[in-house]
N, C-alpha and C positions, 0 to 999 in steps of 0.2 A: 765132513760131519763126524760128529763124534757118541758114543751110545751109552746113554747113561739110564742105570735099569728101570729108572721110578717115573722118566719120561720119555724114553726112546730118544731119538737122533735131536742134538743139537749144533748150533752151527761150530767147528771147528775150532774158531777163532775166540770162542768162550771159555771163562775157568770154569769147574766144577769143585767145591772148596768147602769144608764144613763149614754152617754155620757158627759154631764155636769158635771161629779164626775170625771172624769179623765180629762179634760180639762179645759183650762181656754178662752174668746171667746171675740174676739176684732175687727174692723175692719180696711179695707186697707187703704192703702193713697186715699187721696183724689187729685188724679192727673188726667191730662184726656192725651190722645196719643199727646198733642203737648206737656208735657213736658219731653218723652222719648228719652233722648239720644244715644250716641253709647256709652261711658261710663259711669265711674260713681257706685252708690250703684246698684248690681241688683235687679228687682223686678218681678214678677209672677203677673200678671193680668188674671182675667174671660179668653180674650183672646188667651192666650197660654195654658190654661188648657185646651180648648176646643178644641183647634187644634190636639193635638194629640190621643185627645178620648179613653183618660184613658188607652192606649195599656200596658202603664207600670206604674209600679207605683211611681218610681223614679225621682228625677229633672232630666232631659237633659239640658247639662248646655245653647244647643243653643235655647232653648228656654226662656232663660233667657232674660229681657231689662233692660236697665239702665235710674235711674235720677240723676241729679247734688247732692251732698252733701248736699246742702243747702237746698235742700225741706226735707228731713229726720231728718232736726235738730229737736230737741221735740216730736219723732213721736216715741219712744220705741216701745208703746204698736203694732205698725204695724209691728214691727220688730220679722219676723218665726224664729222661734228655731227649732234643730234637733230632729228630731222625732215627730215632730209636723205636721200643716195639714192647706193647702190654700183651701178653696174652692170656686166656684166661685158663688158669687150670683144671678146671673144673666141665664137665659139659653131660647133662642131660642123655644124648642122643649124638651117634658117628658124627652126623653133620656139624656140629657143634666143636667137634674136636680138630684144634688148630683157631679158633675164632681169635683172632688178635686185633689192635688197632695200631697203624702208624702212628707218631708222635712226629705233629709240625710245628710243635712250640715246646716253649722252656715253660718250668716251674707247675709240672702234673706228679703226682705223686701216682705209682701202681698199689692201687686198693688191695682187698680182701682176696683170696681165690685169685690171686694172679703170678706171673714171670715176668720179673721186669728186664729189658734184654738193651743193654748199651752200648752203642757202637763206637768201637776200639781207633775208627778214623775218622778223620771230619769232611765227609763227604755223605752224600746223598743217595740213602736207599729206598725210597718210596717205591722204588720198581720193586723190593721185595713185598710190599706189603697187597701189590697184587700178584707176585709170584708165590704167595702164601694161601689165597684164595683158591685155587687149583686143587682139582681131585690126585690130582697127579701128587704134585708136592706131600698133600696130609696123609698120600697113601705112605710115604714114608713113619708116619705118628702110628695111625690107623693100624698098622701091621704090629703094634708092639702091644695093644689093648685086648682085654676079654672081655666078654659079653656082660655087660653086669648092669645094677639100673644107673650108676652114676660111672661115667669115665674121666680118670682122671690123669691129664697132660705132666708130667714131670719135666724138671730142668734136664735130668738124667736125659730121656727123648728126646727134647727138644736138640742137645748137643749132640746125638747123634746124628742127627738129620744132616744132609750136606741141601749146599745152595750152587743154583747157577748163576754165573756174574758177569755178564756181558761189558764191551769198554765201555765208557763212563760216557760216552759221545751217546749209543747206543742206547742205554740207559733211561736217558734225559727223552729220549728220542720214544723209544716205547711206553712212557709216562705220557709224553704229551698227548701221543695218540689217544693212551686210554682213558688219560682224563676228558679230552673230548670224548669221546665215542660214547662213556662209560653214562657221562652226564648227558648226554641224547637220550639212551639208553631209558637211563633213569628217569630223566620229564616224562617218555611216555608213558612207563612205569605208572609213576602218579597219576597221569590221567586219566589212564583206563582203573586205576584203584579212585578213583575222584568219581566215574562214573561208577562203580559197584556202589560206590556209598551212599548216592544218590538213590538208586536204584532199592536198597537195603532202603532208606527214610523213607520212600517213596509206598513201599509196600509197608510197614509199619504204620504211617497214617491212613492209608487204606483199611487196613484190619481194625484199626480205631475207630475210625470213622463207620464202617458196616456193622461192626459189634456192638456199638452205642447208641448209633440213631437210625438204622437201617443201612438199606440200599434202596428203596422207594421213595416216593415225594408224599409223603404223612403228616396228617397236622401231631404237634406237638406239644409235650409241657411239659414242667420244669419236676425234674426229677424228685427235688428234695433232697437227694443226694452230694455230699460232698466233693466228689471227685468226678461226677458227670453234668452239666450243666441242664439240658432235654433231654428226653427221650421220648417216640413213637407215643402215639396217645394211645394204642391197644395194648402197650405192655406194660409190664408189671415190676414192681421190687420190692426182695425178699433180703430179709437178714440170711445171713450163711447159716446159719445154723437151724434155720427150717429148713435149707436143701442139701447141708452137708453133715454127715459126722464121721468123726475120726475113727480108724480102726487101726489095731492093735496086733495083728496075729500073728504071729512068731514062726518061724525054721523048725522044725526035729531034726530034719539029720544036714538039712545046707544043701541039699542038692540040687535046688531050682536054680534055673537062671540067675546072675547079677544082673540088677538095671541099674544104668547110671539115668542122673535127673539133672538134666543142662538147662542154660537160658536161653541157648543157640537152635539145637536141635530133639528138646522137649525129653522123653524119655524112651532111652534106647537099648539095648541089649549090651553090655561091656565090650561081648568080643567083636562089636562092629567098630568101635572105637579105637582111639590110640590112646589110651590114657599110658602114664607113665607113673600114676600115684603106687605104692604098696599096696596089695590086695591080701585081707584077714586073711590069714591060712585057714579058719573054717566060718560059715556064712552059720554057724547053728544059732538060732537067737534073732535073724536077720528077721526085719519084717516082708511077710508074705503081701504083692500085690498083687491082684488080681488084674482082667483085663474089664478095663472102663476102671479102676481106680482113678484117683487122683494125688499121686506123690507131689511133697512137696520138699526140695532142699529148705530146710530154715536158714540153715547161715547164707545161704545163692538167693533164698525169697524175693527180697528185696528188687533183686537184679533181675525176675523173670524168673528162677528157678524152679519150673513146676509145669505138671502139664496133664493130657489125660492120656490113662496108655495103653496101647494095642497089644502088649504082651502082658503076662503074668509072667512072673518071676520076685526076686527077694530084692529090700531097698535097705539101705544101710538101717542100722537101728537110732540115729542120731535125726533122721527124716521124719516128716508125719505123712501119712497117707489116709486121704479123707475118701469117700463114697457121697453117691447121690441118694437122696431119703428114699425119695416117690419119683426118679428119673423127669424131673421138670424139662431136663435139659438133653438138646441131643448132642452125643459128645463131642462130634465135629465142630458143632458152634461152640460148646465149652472149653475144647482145647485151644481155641483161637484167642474167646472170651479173657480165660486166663492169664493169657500173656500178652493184651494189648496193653500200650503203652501208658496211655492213664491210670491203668489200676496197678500196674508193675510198679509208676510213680507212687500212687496212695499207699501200697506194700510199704515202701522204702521209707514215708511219711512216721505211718504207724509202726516202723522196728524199733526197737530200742536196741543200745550199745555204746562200747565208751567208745569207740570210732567205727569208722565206717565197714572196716575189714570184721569185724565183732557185731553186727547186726541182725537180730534175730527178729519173726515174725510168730510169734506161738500160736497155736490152735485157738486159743481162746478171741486172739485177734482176728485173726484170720473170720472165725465164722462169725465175729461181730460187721463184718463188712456186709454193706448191704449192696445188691447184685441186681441189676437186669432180666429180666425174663422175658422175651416177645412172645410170639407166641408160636406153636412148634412149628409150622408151617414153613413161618416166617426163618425161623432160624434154621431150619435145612437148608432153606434158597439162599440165607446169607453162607451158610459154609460152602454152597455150591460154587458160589458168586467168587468166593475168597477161595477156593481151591483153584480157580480158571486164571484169575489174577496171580494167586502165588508159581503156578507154573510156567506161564507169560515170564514174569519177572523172573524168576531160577532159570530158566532158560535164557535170557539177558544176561544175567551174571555169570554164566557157564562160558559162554563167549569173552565176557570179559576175562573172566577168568585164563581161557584159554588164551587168550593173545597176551595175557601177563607170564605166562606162564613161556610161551614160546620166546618172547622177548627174555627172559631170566636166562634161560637154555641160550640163547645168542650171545649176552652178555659174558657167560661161561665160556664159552666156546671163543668170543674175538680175544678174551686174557689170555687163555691158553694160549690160541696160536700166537701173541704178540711176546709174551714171557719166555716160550720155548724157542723162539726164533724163528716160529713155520713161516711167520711172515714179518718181511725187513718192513720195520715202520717207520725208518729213515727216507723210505721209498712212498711211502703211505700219506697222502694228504689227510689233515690234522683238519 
């Protein structure tokens, strides 16, 4: 065995070699996302390497985009070869840095934000592109970066790095293993994410369904409303703007809390979050919520961005933050009400924008929507109802979660030991 510092003991009979001696190191087009079309030359930008966070090591070809013919003219040196390697320059977050793709075909072009890296001989390295994967390997990158909100990968780094290069028998041999194993791996992967999903739709039509027509067996009729079909014959509906109006109140000096306002997880305190956005160097101006407000993201509306909330603290000034008139409503059924699925749809109906990422929901719409009202009783028992159920189901997903989570941790672990040579996969049934 021989000791190489960035992964400890490997087998002997291995080289250890810069990667710069087996590749040659060029960069991407210089394009940015308005010049991607629907056809066209394909290319691999930062972007799509990141998306699908290294699961495999292969092109999928839908991750593929295109640009016109005419920006590739003169541009060889951008142009990936088989067997060769995109990386992306660019990465958000540690884990990110080192994110690359194998190249198993001819005629990809390395996009925006990327290294495009060619290999000098005509032989088969896909065993790097899971020896790239490895906390081991990126500690090499890793060690050369400073804490900053965007990290960014250089050609410079990247040829410093050295590689390990087992014979070419071996090779072939630790590829085969991990592409079985990796795609085992993988199917269960999706299945337990195939079950969260279900389990997410599953509760989602639950909260529709109890926030709209009850959870009792009630006679009914027709709402009147557009985006509800029934509803309970003892309740009631009200335009928004007999139960809501918008308030206004501003920062003096910024010192309240920040809330961020999701579609996911409703409205939370910043530092419970991982956001990576820029945060104002001062909140003075910010709009003050109070607790039982009701923040709304405008531009997120559409998508559910909005909710009622247990803290006070400051919402961007770009947000609307609505109040209850005469408290019709009790908030735990409000905050549910809010973000069931049919009226997140009717939100998304009523925005206007020139596309979809540009949609906005204003005040004036918002409390022209006409709303539900049971009656108070009623709607504490449905929040109760929908509090028993939503913990049922997050605890179903916690589980899923966790066996995804320990299967990820596996998959980690059989690369490394098959890449570092802990284990002969020559010996290994496939």
């Amino acid at each position: 065995m021989i000791d190489v510092s960035w992964v400890g003991e490997i087998p002997s009979h291995w080289d250890v070699v810069p990667l710069k001696s087996k590749f040659s190191f060029s960069k991407g087009l210089s394009i940015t996302k308005a010049d991607l079309v629907d056809t066209g030359c394909p290319v691999l930008s930062y972007g799509q390497i990141h998306s699908k966070n290294n699961a495999k090591t292969g092109i999928v070809g839908g991750l593929l985009r295109f640009v016109p013919d005419s920006i590739t003219d003169g541009c060889s040196e951008s142009l990936a070869v088989k067997n060769g390697f995109i990386f992306a320059d660019t990465s958000e977050d540690l884990d990110g840095c080192g994110n690359c793709n194998y190249i198993d075909q001819n005629g990809i072009y390395a996009g925006y934000h990327t290294v495009n890296l060619k290999p000098k001989t005509d032989e088969g390295w896909k065993y790097l592109g899971y020896l790239f994967q490895t906390d081991a390997w990126r500690y090499q990158l890793r060690k050369e970066l400073t804490e900053v909100k965007l990290y960014s990968i250089s050609q410079k780094a990247l040829k410093s790095t050295t590689i390990l290069v087992p014979p070419r028998d071996e090779r072939e041999a630790i590829v085969a293993f991990l592409d079985s194993k990796c795609t085992a791996i993988d199917d269960a992967i999706e299945r337990h994410k195939q079950i969260v999903e279900k389990l997410n739709m599953f509760l989602a039509e639950t909260i529709a369904n109890a926030t709209l027509h009850g959870t009792s067996s009630s006679e009914m009729k027709s709402s009147g409303v557009e985006w509800i079909s029934q509803i309970p014959e003892s309740w009631n509906i009200k335009r928004g703007k007999y139960l809501f109006v918008e308030t206004n109140e501003r920062a003096v000096d910024g010192s309240e809390e920040l809330l961020t306002v999701s579609q996911y997880t409703g409205i939370t305190p910043r530092s419970q979050k991982n956001v990576n956005m820029f945060e104002a160097e001062s909140l003075v101006g910010y709009k003050i919520c109070e607790v039982n407000d009701i923040p709304a993201n405008t531009m997120w509306l559409w998508a559910g961005a909005i909710g009622v909330s247990s803290y006070r603290g400051l919402i961007s000034p770009s947000y609307n933050i609505y109040r209850q008139i005469d408290n019709q409503y009790d908030n735990l059924y409000l905050d549910y009400l809010l973000r069931a699925t049919p009226l997140v749809q009717h939100y998304k109906a009523l925005s206007t924008g020139i596309r979809p990422s540009r949609l906005r929901l204003y005040p004036d719409q918002f409390l022209n929507i006409k709303y539900p009202i049971p009656p108070m009783e009623e709607q504490k028992a449905i929040a109760a109802f929908l509090d028993d159920r939503k913990s049922k189901v997050e605890e179903s997903i916690s589980r899923q979660t966790a066996a995804i989570e320990k299967l990820e941790e596996y998959r980690k672990s059989i690369i490394y030991q098959a890449v570092t040579g802990k284990i002969d996969c020559r010996k290994e049934a496939v």
